[in-house]
C-alpha positions, -999 to +999 in steps of 0.1 A: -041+727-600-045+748-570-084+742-569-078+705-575-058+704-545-081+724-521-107+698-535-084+666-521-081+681-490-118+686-484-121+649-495-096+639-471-113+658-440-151+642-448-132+607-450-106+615-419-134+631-392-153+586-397-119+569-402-102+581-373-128+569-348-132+534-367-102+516-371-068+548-360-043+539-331-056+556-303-031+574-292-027+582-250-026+616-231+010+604-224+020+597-256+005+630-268+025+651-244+054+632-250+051+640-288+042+672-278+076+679-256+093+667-287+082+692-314+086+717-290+118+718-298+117+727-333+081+743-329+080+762-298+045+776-304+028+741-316+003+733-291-012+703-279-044+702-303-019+704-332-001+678-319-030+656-319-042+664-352-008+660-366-007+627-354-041+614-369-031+627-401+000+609-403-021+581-396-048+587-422-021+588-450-003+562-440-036+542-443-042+558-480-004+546-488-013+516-475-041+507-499-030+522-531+008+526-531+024+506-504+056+505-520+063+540-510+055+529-473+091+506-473+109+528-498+104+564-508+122+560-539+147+531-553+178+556-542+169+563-511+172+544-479+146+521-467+122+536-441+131+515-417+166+532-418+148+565-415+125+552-388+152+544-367+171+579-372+138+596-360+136+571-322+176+574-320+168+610-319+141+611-296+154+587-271+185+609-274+162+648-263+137+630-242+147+602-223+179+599-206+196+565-217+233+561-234+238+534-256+267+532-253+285+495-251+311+480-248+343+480-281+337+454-307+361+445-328+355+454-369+387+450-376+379+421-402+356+438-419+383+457-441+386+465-479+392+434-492+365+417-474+338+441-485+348+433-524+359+399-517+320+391-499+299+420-519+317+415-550+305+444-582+276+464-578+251+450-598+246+476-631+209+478-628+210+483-587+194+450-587+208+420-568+201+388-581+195+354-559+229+339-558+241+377-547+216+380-521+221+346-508+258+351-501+253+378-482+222+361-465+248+337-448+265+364-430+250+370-397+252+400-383+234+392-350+261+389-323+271+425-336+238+446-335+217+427-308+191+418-328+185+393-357+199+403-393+222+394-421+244+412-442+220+415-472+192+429-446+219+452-435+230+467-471+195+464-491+184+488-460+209+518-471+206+541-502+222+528-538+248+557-532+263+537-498+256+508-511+278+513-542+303+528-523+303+498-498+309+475-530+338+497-539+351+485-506+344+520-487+350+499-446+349+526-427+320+537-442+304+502-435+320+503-398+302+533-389+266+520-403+275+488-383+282+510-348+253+533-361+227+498-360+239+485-327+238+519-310+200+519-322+194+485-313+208+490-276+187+522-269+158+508-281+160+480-257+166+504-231+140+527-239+114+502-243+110+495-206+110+533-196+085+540-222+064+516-207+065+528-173+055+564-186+022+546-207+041+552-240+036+527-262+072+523-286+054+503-316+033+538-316+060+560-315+072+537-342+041+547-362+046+580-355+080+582-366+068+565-401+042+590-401+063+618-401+086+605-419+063+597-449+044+626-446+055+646-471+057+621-498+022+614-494+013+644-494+024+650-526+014+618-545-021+628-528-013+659-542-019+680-511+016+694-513+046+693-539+079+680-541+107+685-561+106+656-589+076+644-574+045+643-598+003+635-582-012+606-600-039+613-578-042+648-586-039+643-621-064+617-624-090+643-607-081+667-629-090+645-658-126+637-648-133+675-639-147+698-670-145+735-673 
């Protein structure tokens, strides 16, 4: 297995070294250092050349996801949250350490968004974790818009989080649902802030977007590549390889 691997990596480099010059997001100087002031924070010895080559990985793998599983590029798993939901964690973060913006705003009132509305418009969680069309469309006329800044519904809200919330929300869990609600606007708000900011600095935010899927996803890839392994994660990659390689 251990061979196998070292034998995907290799791969990966010959194929990285063309692909990155061909058709990867060239990332700026700017952007670069900004990532670089960023992981400094967790990494204080990661230099700038790591950086770099961190960040073209991410963007190799994302493309390999892309062509042969790009399910795992909107959801890691059918439990977990969407990686948008992630995505936005990550830039709510880094706006947070690196630029200085609040987002905050001003109250808005929740208050009718209670128990019984959450059961009353959610109704039961669906056995399977499935919703079906009349569900979805129910919760597809309650916009969400005026609240978070930015266009969404209800069902765009909720099939973002993890089945765990979400079966908790149809249990009628409100303040739970509040706090996502305040949680998206907050996001929304500093990301409209941030944008112009970024700008002036020649920081690009649809790339730190990418970047924050990148290293987000990273990990997961890895593993189905079978670079790395994860917990309840198997390589169908890896064991295909393995298959086609004799003694």
């Amino acid at each position: 297995m251990k061979k196998m691997a070292i034998l995907v990596i290799t791969l990966l480099g010959v194929f990285y070294h063309s692909l990155v010059m061909a058709s990867f997001t060239q990332y700026s100087n700017d952007e670069i250092n900004f990532m670089h002031r960023a992981y400094l924070k967790h990494n204080p010895d990661i230099t700038i050349n790591e950086v770099r080559t961190r960040l073209y990985e991410n963007q190799f793998l994302l493309q390999q996801a892309a062509l042969k599983k790009p399910a795992i590029i909107k959801r890691q798993s059918a439990v977990d949250f969407r990686t948008q939901y992630h995505v936005e964690r990550y830039l709510k973060n880094l706006f947070d350490s690196q630029l200085a913006i609040s987002a905050q705003s001003s109250p808005i009132k929740l208050e009718i968004y209670d128990n019984q509305w959450l059961k009353r418009t959610l109704g039961p969680y669906p056995k399977n974790g499935q919703y079906v069309q009349s569900a979805i469309k129910k919760m597809q006329q309650f916009d969400l818009t005026p609240l978070l800044y930015n266009a969404i519904n209800l069902y765009e809200f909720v099939d973002a989080l993890a089945m765990q919330v979400r079966f908790k929300l149809h249990k009628g869990d409100s303040e739970l649902f509040k706090s996502g609600l305040i949680k998206k606007r907050q996001f929304n708000i500093a990301f409209s802030k941030a944008k112009p900011i970024l700008a002036k600095q020649n920081i690009d935010i649809e790339h730190l977007y990418e970047i924050a899927q990148g290293d987000i996803l990273r990990p997961s890839i890895q593993s189905w590549l079978g670079i790395n392994t994860m917990m309840h994660m198997q390589s169908p990659v890896l064991e295909k390889l393995e298959k086609q390689v004799n003694k």
